[in-house]
Steps between C-alpha positions, in 0.01 A plus 500: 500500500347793273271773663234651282368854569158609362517840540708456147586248198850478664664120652803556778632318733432465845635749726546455864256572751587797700335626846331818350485658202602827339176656589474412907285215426603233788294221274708292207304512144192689686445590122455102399749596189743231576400171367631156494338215358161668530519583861602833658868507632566573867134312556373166595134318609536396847187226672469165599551309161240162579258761615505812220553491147639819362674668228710830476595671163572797335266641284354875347178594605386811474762667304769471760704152598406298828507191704193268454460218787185285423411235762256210345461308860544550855386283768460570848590778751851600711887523443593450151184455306489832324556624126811763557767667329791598664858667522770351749782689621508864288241729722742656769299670792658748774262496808329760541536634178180617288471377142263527231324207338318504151404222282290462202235211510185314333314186538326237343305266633539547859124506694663639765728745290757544788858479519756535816799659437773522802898480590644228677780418682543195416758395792235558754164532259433799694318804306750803421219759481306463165225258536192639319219347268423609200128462318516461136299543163470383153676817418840628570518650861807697688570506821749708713528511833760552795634289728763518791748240556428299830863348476800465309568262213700410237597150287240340743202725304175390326293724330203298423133511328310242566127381515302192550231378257501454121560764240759700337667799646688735268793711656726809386664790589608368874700756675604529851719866555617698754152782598567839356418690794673319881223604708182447555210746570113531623270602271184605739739834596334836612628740275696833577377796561479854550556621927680266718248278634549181290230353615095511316188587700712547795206734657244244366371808340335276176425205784638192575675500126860374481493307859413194659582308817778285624468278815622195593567232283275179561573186238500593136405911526451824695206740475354538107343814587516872692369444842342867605276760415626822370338765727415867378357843666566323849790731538623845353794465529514108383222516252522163342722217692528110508335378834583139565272269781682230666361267789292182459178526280678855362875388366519253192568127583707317248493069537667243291458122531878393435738373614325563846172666474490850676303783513622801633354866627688745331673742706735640315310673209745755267389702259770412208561705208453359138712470292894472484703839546806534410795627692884483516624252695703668808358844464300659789131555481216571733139358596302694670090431599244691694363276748290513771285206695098472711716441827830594594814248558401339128794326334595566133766484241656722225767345290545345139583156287717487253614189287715483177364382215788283367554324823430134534126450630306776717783628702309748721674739710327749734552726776214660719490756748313436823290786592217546814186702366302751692174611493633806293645585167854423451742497250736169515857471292737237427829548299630249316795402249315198299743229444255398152403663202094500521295605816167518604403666804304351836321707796238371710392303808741270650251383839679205755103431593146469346342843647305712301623816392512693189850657359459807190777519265522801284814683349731218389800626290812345411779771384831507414575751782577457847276733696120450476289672215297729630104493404524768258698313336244228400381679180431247242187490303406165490255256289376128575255330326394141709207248448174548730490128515754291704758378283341617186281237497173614318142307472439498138142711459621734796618817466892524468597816687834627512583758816716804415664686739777833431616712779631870414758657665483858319313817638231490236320252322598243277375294245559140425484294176514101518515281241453146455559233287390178560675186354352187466548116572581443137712858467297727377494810562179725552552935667255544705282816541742766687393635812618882624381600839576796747726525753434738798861747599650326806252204502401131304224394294350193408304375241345139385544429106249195403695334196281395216240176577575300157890419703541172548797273663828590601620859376804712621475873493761748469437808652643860373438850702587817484382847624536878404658588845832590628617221715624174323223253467602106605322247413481259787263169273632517158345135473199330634364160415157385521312190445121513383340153485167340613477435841560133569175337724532217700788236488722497173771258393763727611719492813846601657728253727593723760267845604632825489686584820270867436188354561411854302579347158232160487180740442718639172597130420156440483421707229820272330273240553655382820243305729725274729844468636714173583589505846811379678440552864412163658844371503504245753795602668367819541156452603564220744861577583503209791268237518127561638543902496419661219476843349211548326509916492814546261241281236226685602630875387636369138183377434288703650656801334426376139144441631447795615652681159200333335691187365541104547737276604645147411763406750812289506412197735761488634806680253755254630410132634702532862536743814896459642358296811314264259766485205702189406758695388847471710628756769716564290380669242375813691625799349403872619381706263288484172483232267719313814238551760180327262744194363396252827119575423547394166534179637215214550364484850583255737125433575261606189219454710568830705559649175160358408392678858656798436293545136211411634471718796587805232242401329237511747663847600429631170250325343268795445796750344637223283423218324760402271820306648794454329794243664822595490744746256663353222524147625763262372571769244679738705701462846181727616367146597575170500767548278594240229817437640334321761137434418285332199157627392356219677695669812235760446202328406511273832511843676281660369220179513464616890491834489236537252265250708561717757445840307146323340466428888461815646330647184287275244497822263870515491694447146850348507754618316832332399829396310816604449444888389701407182444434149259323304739245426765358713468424864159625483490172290649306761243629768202362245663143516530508858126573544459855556188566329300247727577726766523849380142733363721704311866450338749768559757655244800754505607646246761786417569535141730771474485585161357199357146594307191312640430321198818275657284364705210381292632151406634373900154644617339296249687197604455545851106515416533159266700354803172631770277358215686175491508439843056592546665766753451882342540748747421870482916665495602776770793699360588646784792666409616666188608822355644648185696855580512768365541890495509830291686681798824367581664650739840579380719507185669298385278240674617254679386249684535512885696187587273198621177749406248227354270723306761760409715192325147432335406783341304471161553771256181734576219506719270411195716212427484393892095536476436363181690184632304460822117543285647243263652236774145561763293448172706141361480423900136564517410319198719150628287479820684762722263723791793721654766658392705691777725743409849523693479739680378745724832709569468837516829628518602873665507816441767581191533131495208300248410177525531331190365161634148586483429559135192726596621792649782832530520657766247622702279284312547612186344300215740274291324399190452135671298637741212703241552148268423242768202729695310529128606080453373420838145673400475328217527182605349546863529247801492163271542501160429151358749400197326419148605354200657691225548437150852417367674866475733552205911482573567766755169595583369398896182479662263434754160497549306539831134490668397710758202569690458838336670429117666286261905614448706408290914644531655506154903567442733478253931431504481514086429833364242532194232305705136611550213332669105575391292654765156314437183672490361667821798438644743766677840535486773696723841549534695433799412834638114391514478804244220398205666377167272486179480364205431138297859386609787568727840522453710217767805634653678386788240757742190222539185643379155358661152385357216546665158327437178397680556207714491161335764617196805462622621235280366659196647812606823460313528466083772606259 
């Protein structure tokens, strides 16, 4: 056998494969130079043979040599039926061990222009730690990334890309080495500085800047904000100081509706530093506070958590010091030897009970000393810049003020100069107007900076400052983002499965065009945990929360089809703990007419704060309910025929929703030819796409509509749940994914990326019939510790570019956009065209470059900012752009 090697003229013979190569690279012929017989050595296509057609070869392309795997067919879903290419037996993986992955990569032909790429072991088909998607283009892309081995793995070893529709994927430079650097650090660190307290704002001298609050955990997040008021002139000798309510109707209460809906008081409320510091691990530091409470015999804590960066998952250590507060000043310490590399610091309220009482904070410090600083010794000069509005979330037409706040340390005045540069969704880059104000000796100042009223959409400012006086100035905010988009009215199409466990954060979801939440609280075993005796109240406060934040809610009816007393599963299979403890109610009921009971007494409950009813999670599709193991889709229609008489019962107004919350395709499929949709109002969907692009969908939706048509039986489609990821901020380098981290191992290359996405999948959605689209989901994360399921937000609310994208999408299209026809569009050009009861909108992208669409007389045209674009024509890109006419033009909107 000869081996031919493009990157010259020359012919030699096959060498043997070796594990590694001269250069560190653990992958054989990553290069594609190796050749025999047209296909790349070391390589081979791997899928189900009767069910994919698919070639792999060598080829140049671009310049450089790599592998080419085109697949002409694949039929169905599951196991084998994919186009991949493959190495067996040559990747060798020490767990625990961080690598480096790069690869080179194009497509052609691909709708949804994704590609997996992971190791296996191939004894076990377990994961070994690199498991990512990739999203592709026409042109050549790279991508490098890090990954940590989960296990250890040698001649049993698959390194594999592989994806699962029709098209070409072209591959080259594949390399898998040992990372450069064998630890891994934060990247949101507080930086060092001048004096020993390490901490910023520690006298909240430039206001609540640089903190927020940490209580206790309920479901999916912690607080998303600072719970206080910063206090000033109250006391000399404390002249500006956190004070922090607690007791009912004063303390925050966080609620989540899974696994088992709660809703708890805080009483434990700290303030928590942001921020990551950095310490030696071992060494002895202090934490001191100045504390003092409204009543005597208060209960607090001082302490710290610390986590590595490089350890597996959010390995949180801690350790507090319980302290008793008095009516007076005091100053509490706590020592401490860190057994981590980042801290952040924690002082606040720790109360057993629900009483009212107020606790001030003032005078935090962290130093690398053992004895407590003394006050003089807090004698930074100190700068924060922070939104007016919540969140950053502006009303387009409103004024946009900025508050600016420097504190001065020095015996005379000083001032300060800020500047500010705002960057836009798109990256450009605009300074803004600088703004110098004075500083009183010994005091703070404050002043409000309204930023120019042409800014539209999602911008991120960086902040500079500095002053003519002696002490050091720090700049506490050297970033803020802001959102500015119209203020959605009424319903949109927009929701989130799950609400925020901070009720705080649904009025700034709003303005992301958020108007309802999928709830999961009437679980049967938890609302009627025995037969006849129900509890109604742990429903009542999840729903009534999101009602009272100003926003609606569609409910799960029930999430899974049994309680444990009514469940046909066997004794057996209890098992404590989560998933164990919710496997029996996956189970069919014994009766379904108490089921049927049980839905319709919910119904009457709540028929005036909901009205839409959705019947079980993931049905048949996952082991959520009814799982396939045991149960056919007609399993689930028979259930559900009951239930919904019983729901249209107790409410004539109600709407039904149902499936399987999968695909378009597949055993959503199956549920048609059982006879769902003479049962169900509305047809549910799930979808995750990782980095598949939305056009991927456009041909199963289609089908699934043909199918509807077929059948007489079109139904309005619920997605209720879906989410692309995605974020500009990760928080450490090398990035890796924690392990088992859904959205983490999701990630899409950019935020713009991640929001372009979700416009282009809500607007193919909308245009094939869809109402909803719920976005997964309302986590919220902690302090030092984002959430990267919800697409929308940072933390504290923070705008993600999502979140300014969907709010100006959701105003466009308002509460019910009706689809319209649209012309044939040109070969990678996308549209859709929409009535409202306001306008005519058309949304117009493009996956090819070079294209351009004609914007017709009279009408406007805006980018996905909502910012005015002019001109005869606009140029597509993969950002949507929007039409807007009169009503009645929608499908004349859109011309080429």
């Amino acid at each position: 056998m000869r081996v031919l090697f493009f990157a010259g003229a020359a012919v030699a013979l096959l060498a043997p494969l070796r594990y590694g190569q001269e250069d560190n690279n653990l992958v054989v012929n990553g290069d594609f130079t190796r050749i025999s017989d047209g296909r790349p050595v070391g390589w081979e296509a791997s899928g189900d043979p009767q069910r994919v057609q698919q070639t792999l070869s060598a080829v140049r392309d671009g310049g450089r040599t790599c592998a080419r795997l085109t697949c002409t067919r694949i039929d169905g879903e599951g196991g084998a039926i994919h186009a991949m290419i493959a190495q067996v037996g040559t990747v060798r993986l020490r767990e625990g061990a961080l690598y480096e992955f790069a690869c080179r990569a194009r497509q052609e032909g691909m709708r949804g222009r994704s590609v997996s790429v992971a190791v296996s072991d191939t004894s076990t088909w377990a994961n070994c730690g690199l498991y990512r998607s990739l999203g592709l283009d026409e042109q050549w892309r790279t991508f490098r990334f890090h990954f940590r081995a989960s296990r250890s793995v040698e001649s049993a070893s698959r390194l594999q890309f592989w994806f699962l529709e029709t098209g070409t994927l072209f591959l080259s430079d594949v390399s898998i080495r040992p990372a450069a650097m064998d630890q891994v650090e934060f990247t949101d660190v507080v930086p060092s500085r001048s004096g020993p307290n390490m901490l910023r704002n520690g006298s909240f001298e430039v206001g609540g800047a640089g903190w927020s609050t940490l209580g206790t955990n309920v479901g999916w997040g912690n607080l998303a904000h600072l719970h206080g008021t910063i206090v000033r002139g109250a006391d000399p000798e404390h002249p500006h100081f956190l004070r922090v309510p607690m007791g009912r109707g004063r303390a925050p209460v966080l609620g989540f509706d899974y696994f088992e809906p709660v809703t708890r008081l805080q009483t434990r409320a700290l303030a928590a530093s942001r921020g990551w510091i950095p310490v030696d691990r071992g060494k002895a530091y202090c934490i001191q506070a100045d504390m003092r409470a409204s009543e005597d015999g208060v209960p607090a804590l001082i302490g710290w958590y610390g986590l590595d960066p490089d350890r597996p998952g959010w390995d949180y250590r801690h350790e507090w010091k319980k302290v008793t507060l008095t009516r007076r000043w005091e100053t509490y310490s706590v020592s401490l030897s860190p057994p981590a590399r980042y801290v952040f610091v924690t002082v606040g309220p720790d109360l057993q009970d629900e009483r009212s009482v107020d606790v001030d904070v003032d005078n935090v410090a962290l130093t690398g000393q053992v004895a407590p600083m003394l006050p003089a010794m807090f004698t930074h000069a100190e700068v924060a810049v922070e939104p007016a509005a919540p969140g950053g979330a502006y009303v387009a037409g409103r004024p946009v003020v900025l508050v600016v706040r420097g504190s001065n340390p020095d015996d005379a005045p000083r001032s300060v100069r800020i500047t500010l540069s705002a960057e836009d969704y798109f990256g450009a880059t605009t300074a803004l107007r600088p703004v110098t104000f004075r500083v009183p000796a010994k005091s703070e100042a404050e002043t409000r900076v309204t930023l120019p009223a042409s800014l539209r959409g999602w911008y991120s400012i960086r902040v500079g400052a500095s002053s003519d006086g002696a002490a050091p100035c720090s700049l506490v905010t050297p970033l803020v983002r802001i959102s500015i988009v119209p203020e959605p009215k009424g319903p949109t199409v927009l929701g989130i499965n799950h609400a925020f466990p901070d009720s705080w954060l649904i009025p700034i979801a709003r303005m992301a065009g958020i108007s309802e939440y999928r709830d999961w609280s009437l679980k049967w075993e938890h609302i009627e945990p025995r037969p006849g005796e129900y509890r109604w109240q742990l429903a009542d406060a999840q729903i009534d929360r999101v009602l009272a934040a100003g926003a609606s809610v569609m409910a799960l009816l029930p999430p899974f089809p049994s309680a444990e007393w009514s469940s046909t599963a066997p004794a057996s299979l209890r098992t404590p703990g989560y998933p164990g403890e919710r496997l029996r109610q996956a189970f069919a009921p014994a009766d379904p007419a108490k089921l049927a009971d049980f839905a319709g007494r919910a119904v009457a409950r709540y028929r005036d704060r909901v009205r839409v009813w959705e019947f079980l999670n993931e049905p048949i599709y996952t082991d959520y309910s009814l799982p396939r193991r045991l149960y056919k889709p007609a399993d689930y229609v028979a259930l559900l025929r009951p239930v919904a008489a019983a729901i249209r019962r107790s409410d004539s107004r109600a709407r039904v929703v149902g499936g399987a919350g999968a695909g378009a395709s597949g055993v959503t499929q199956e549920m048609i030819e059982a006879g769902l949709l003479d049962v169900v109002d509305v047809l549910n969907l799930h979808m995750y796409p990782g980095s598949r692009a939305p056009e991927g969908y456009i041909a199963e939706m289609d089908r699934l509509l043909r199918e509807m048509d077929r059948r007489g039986e079109r139904k309005p489609i619920w997605i209720t749940e879906f989410s692309y990821y995605g974020t500009d901020n990760l928080p450490r380098e090398p990035f890796v994914p924690a392990s088992n981290d859904w959205a983490e191992e999701r990630l899409l290359a950019s935020e713009q990326e991640c929001a372009d996405y979700t416009v282009r999948f809500c607007a193919i959605m909308l245009a094939r019939g869809c109402e909803k689209v719920f976005i997964h989901s309302g986590s919220s994360g902690a302090i030092n510790a984002p959430a990267f399921e919800c697409c929308l937000f940072d933390q504290g609310g923070a705008p993600r570019k999502a979140a300014s994208a969907l709010g100006v999408m959701a105003s466009m299209l308002g509460p019910s956009p009706r689809p319209a026809p649209v012309p044939r569009t040109p070969e990678g050009v996308f549209a859709g065209a929409f009535e409202t009861a306001q306008r005519s909108v058309a949304m117009l992208w493009a996956t090819a470059p070079g294209r351009r669409a004609h914007i017709p007389k009279g009408v406007r045209c805006f980018d996905l900012m909502g910012r005015t674009l002019s001109g005869s024509s606009v140029r597509l890109s993969g950002s949507p752009v929007y039409l807007v006419g009169v009503p009645g033009q929608a499908d004349r909107l859109v011309r080429f």
